[in-house]
C-alpha positions as CSV (number, residue, x, y, z in Angstrom):
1,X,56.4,-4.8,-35.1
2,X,58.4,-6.5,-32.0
3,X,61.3,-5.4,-30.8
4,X,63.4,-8.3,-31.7
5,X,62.2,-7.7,-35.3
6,X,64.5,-6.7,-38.1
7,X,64.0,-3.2,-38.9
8,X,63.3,-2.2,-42.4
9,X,64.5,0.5,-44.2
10,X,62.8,3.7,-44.0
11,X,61.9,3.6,-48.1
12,X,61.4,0.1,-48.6
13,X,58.0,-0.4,-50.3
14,X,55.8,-3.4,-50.1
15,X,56.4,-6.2,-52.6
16,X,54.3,-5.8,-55.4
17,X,54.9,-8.1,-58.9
18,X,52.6,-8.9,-61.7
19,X,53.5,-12.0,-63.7
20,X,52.2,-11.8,-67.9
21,X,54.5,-14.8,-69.0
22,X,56.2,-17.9,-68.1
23,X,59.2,-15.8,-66.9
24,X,58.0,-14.0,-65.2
25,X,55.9,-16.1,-63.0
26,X,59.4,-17.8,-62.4
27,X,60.0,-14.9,-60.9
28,X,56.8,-14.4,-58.6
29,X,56.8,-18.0,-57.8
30,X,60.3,-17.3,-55.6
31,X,59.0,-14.6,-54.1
32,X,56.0,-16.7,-53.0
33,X,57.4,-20.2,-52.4
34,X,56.7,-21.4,-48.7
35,X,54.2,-19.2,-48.2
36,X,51.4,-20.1,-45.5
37,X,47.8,-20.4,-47.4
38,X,44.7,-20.9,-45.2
39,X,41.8,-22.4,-47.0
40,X,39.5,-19.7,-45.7
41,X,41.8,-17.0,-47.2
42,X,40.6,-18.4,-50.9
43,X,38.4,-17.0,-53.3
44,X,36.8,-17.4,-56.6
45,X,34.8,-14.5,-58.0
46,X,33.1,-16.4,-61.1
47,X,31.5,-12.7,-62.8
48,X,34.7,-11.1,-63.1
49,X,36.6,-14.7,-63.8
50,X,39.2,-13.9,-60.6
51,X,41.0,-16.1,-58.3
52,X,42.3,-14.7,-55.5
53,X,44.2,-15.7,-52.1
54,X,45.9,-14.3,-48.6
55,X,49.0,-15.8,-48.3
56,X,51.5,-15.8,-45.4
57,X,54.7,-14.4,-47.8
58,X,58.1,-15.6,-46.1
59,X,60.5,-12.4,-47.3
60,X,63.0,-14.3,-48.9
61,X,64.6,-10.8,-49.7
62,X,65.4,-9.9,-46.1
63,X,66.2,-13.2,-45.4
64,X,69.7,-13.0,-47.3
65,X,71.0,-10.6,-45.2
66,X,68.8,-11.9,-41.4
67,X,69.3,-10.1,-38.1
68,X,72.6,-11.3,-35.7
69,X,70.0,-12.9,-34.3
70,X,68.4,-14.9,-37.0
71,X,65.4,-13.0,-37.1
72,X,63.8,-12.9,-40.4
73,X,59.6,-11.5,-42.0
74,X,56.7,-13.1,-42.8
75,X,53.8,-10.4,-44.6
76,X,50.6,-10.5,-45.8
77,X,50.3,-10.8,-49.4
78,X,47.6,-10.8,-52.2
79,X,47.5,-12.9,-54.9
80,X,45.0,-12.9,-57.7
81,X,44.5,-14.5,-60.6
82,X,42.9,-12.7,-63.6
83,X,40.7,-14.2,-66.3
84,X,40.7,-17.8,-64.6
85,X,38.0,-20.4,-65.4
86,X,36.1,-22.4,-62.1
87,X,39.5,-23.9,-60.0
88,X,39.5,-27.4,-59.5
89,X,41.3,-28.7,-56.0
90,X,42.9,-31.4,-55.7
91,X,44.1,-33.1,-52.0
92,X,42.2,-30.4,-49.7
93,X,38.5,-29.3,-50.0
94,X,37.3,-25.6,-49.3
95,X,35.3,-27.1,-45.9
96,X,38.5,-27.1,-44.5
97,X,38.3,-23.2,-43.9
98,X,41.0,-23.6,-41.2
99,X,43.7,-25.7,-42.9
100,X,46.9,-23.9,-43.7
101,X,49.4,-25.8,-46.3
102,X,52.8,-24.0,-47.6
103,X,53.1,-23.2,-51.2
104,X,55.6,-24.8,-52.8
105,X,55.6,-23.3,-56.3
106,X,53.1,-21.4,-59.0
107,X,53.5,-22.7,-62.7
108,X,51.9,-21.7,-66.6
109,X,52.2,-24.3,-69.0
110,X,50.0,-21.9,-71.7
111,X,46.6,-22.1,-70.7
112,X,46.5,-23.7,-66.9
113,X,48.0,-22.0,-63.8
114,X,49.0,-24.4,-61.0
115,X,49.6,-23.7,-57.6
116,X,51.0,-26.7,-55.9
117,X,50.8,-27.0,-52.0
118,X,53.2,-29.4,-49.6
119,X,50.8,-32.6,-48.7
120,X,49.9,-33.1,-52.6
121,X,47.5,-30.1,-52.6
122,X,47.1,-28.0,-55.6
123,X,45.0,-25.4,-57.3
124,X,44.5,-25.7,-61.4
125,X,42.7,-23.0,-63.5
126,X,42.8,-22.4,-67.0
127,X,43.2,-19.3,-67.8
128,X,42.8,-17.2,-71.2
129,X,46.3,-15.6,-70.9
130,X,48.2,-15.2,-67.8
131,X,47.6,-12.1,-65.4
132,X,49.0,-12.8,-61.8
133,X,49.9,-10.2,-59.4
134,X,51.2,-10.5,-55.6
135,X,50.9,-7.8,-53.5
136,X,52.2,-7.5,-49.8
137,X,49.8,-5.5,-47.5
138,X,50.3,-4.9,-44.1
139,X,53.0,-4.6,-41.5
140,X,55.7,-7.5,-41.5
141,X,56.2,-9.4,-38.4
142,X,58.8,-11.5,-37.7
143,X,60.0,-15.1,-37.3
144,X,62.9,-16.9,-36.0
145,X,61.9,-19.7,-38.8
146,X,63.7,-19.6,-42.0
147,X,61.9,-22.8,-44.3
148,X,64.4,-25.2,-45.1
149,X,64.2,-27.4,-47.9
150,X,67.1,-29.5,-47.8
151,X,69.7,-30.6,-50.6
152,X,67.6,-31.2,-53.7
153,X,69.6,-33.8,-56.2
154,X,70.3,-32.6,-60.1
Protein backbone atom coordinates (compact mmCIF):
# COMPACT_ATOMS: atom_id res chain seq x y z
CA UNK A 1 0.00 0.00 0.00
CA UNK A 2 1.37 3.71 -0.73
CA UNK A 3 2.46 5.81 1.59
CA UNK A 4 -0.15 8.37 1.38
CA UNK A 5 -2.63 5.51 2.06
CA UNK A 6 -4.80 5.38 5.16
CA UNK A 7 -3.47 2.82 7.35
CA UNK A 8 -5.71 0.20 8.60
CA UNK A 9 -5.93 -1.23 11.86
CA UNK A 10 -3.83 -3.98 12.70
CA UNK A 11 -7.08 -6.43 13.31
CA UNK A 12 -9.31 -5.29 10.82
CA UNK A 13 -10.44 -8.28 8.68
CA UNK A 14 -11.54 -8.23 5.17
CA UNK A 15 -15.29 -7.52 4.42
CA UNK A 16 -17.00 -10.55 4.18
CA UNK A 17 -21.23 -10.52 4.07
CA UNK A 18 -23.63 -13.14 2.89
CA UNK A 19 -27.09 -11.88 1.97
CA UNK A 20 -30.25 -14.83 2.50
CA UNK A 21 -33.08 -12.20 2.45
CA UNK A 22 -34.33 -9.00 1.24
CA UNK A 23 -32.69 -7.32 4.28
CA UNK A 24 -30.06 -8.30 4.21
CA UNK A 25 -29.07 -7.72 0.66
CA UNK A 26 -30.11 -4.07 1.71
CA UNK A 27 -27.41 -4.36 3.65
CA UNK A 28 -24.63 -5.83 1.09
CA UNK A 29 -25.95 -3.65 -1.56
CA UNK A 30 -24.33 -0.40 0.59
CA UNK A 31 -21.44 -2.03 1.05
CA UNK A 32 -21.17 -2.56 -2.71
CA UNK A 33 -22.72 0.50 -4.24
CA UNK A 34 -20.27 2.38 -6.70
CA UNK A 35 -18.27 -0.42 -7.06
CA UNK A 36 -16.11 -0.65 -10.38
CA UNK A 37 -17.30 -3.93 -12.50
CA UNK A 38 -15.23 -4.84 -15.60
CA UNK A 39 -17.09 -7.02 -17.97
CA UNK A 40 -14.16 -9.47 -18.18
CA UNK A 41 -14.35 -9.92 -14.37
CA UNK A 42 -17.97 -11.79 -14.89
CA UNK A 43 -18.85 -15.19 -14.80
CA UNK A 44 -21.54 -17.73 -15.12
CA UNK A 45 -20.77 -21.23 -14.11
CA UNK A 46 -24.15 -23.03 -15.62
CA UNK A 47 -23.25 -26.82 -13.68
CA UNK A 48 -23.12 -25.51 -10.31
CA UNK A 49 -25.98 -22.64 -11.31
CA UNK A 50 -23.31 -19.62 -9.91
CA UNK A 51 -22.91 -16.21 -10.90
CA UNK A 52 -20.01 -14.59 -9.94
CA UNK A 53 -18.06 -11.16 -10.35
CA UNK A 54 -14.68 -9.01 -9.32
CA UNK A 55 -15.70 -5.87 -8.37
CA UNK A 56 -13.64 -2.72 -7.50
CA UNK A 57 -15.38 -2.24 -3.68
CA UNK A 58 -15.18 1.58 -2.66
CA UNK A 59 -14.82 1.10 1.48
CA UNK A 60 -17.60 3.13 2.35
CA UNK A 61 -16.57 2.06 6.01
CA UNK A 62 -13.29 3.89 6.12
CA UNK A 63 -14.56 6.47 4.21
CA UNK A 64 -16.60 8.02 7.33
CA UNK A 65 -13.78 8.71 9.13
CA UNK A 66 -11.00 9.56 5.70
CA UNK A 67 -7.36 10.59 6.16
CA UNK A 68 -6.50 14.68 6.83
CA UNK A 69 -5.84 14.30 3.64
CA UNK A 70 -8.92 12.96 1.99
CA UNK A 71 -7.49 9.68 1.27
CA UNK A 72 -9.87 6.93 1.23
CA UNK A 73 -9.84 2.49 -0.15
CA UNK A 74 -10.89 0.85 -3.03
CA UNK A 75 -10.48 -3.45 -2.53
CA UNK A 76 -11.02 -6.27 -4.50
CA UNK A 77 -14.13 -8.04 -3.70
CA UNK A 78 -16.00 -11.35 -4.72
CA UNK A 79 -19.36 -11.60 -5.38
CA UNK A 80 -21.26 -14.66 -6.17
CA UNK A 81 -24.50 -15.56 -6.71
CA UNK A 82 -25.77 -19.08 -5.72
CA UNK A 83 -28.45 -21.14 -7.34
CA UNK A 84 -28.97 -18.51 -10.27
CA UNK A 85 -30.59 -19.48 -13.58
CA UNK A 86 -28.66 -18.20 -17.26
CA UNK A 87 -28.24 -14.02 -16.53
CA UNK A 88 -29.74 -12.01 -19.05
CA UNK A 89 -27.84 -8.43 -19.76
CA UNK A 90 -29.25 -5.71 -20.58
CA UNK A 91 -27.28 -2.24 -22.02
CA UNK A 92 -23.69 -3.94 -22.27
CA UNK A 93 -22.74 -7.32 -23.93
CA UNK A 94 -19.96 -9.68 -22.47
CA UNK A 95 -17.67 -8.79 -25.90
CA UNK A 96 -17.04 -5.84 -24.17
CA UNK A 97 -14.35 -7.70 -21.84
CA UNK A 98 -12.80 -4.22 -21.14
CA UNK A 99 -15.71 -2.05 -20.20
CA UNK A 100 -15.91 -1.05 -16.56
CA UNK A 101 -19.51 0.49 -15.29
CA UNK A 102 -20.15 1.38 -11.42
CA UNK A 103 -22.70 -0.48 -9.61
CA UNK A 104 -25.33 1.38 -8.40
CA UNK A 105 -27.39 -1.08 -6.43
CA UNK A 106 -28.26 -5.09 -5.97
CA UNK A 107 -32.05 -5.84 -5.45
CA UNK A 108 -34.47 -9.33 -4.68
CA UNK A 109 -37.86 -8.99 -5.45
CA UNK A 110 -38.50 -13.05 -4.55
CA UNK A 111 -37.25 -14.89 -7.32
CA UNK A 112 -34.97 -12.30 -9.59
CA UNK A 113 -31.69 -10.69 -8.38
CA UNK A 114 -30.90 -7.42 -10.13
CA UNK A 115 -27.74 -5.77 -10.36
CA UNK A 116 -28.16 -2.40 -11.91
CA UNK A 117 -25.06 -0.59 -13.45
CA UNK A 118 -24.74 3.52 -14.12
CA UNK A 119 -25.38 3.91 -18.17
CA UNK A 120 -28.71 1.62 -17.93
CA UNK A 121 -26.74 -1.63 -17.54
CA UNK A 122 -28.03 -4.44 -15.49
CA UNK A 123 -27.67 -8.04 -14.74
CA UNK A 124 -31.20 -10.22 -13.95
CA UNK A 125 -31.20 -13.86 -12.74
CA UNK A 126 -33.75 -15.74 -11.16
CA UNK A 127 -32.78 -17.46 -8.61
CA UNK A 128 -34.38 -20.37 -6.40
CA UNK A 129 -33.83 -18.56 -3.15
CA UNK A 130 -31.34 -15.95 -2.45
CA UNK A 131 -27.60 -16.80 -1.60
CA UNK A 132 -25.27 -13.77 -2.17
CA UNK A 133 -22.02 -13.36 -0.60
CA UNK A 134 -19.23 -10.49 -0.99
CA UNK A 135 -15.94 -11.07 -0.06
CA UNK A 136 -12.91 -8.54 -0.15
CA UNK A 137 -9.61 -10.22 -1.16
CA UNK A 138 -6.56 -8.58 -1.40
CA UNK A 139 -4.65 -5.62 -0.20
CA UNK A 140 -6.59 -2.15 -0.33
CA UNK A 141 -5.18 0.69 -2.24
CA UNK A 142 -6.11 3.97 -2.02
CA UNK A 143 -7.94 6.86 -3.78
CA UNK A 144 -8.27 10.43 -3.40
CA UNK A 145 -11.92 9.89 -5.02
CA UNK A 146 -14.87 9.61 -2.76
CA UNK A 147 -18.20 8.84 -5.48
CA UNK A 148 -20.51 11.51 -5.07
CA UNK A 149 -24.05 11.14 -5.89
CA UNK A 150 -25.56 14.42 -5.29
CA UNK A 151 -28.85 15.48 -3.35
CA UNK A 152 -31.37 12.85 -4.31
CA UNK A 153 -35.17 14.47 -3.91
CA UNK A 154 -37.89 12.47 -1.38
Amino acid sequence: MADDAPASAPDEQPLRLRAVDAQDLAVVSAFLQDSIANVSEMAYVPDQRLFALAVCRFRWERAVTPSPEKIFERVSCAVTIQDADTPKYRGFELKERHRTMPLLAITYDGDEVMLTFAGDAAIRLQVGSLDLRAEDFGECWPTKTKPEHGNIPL
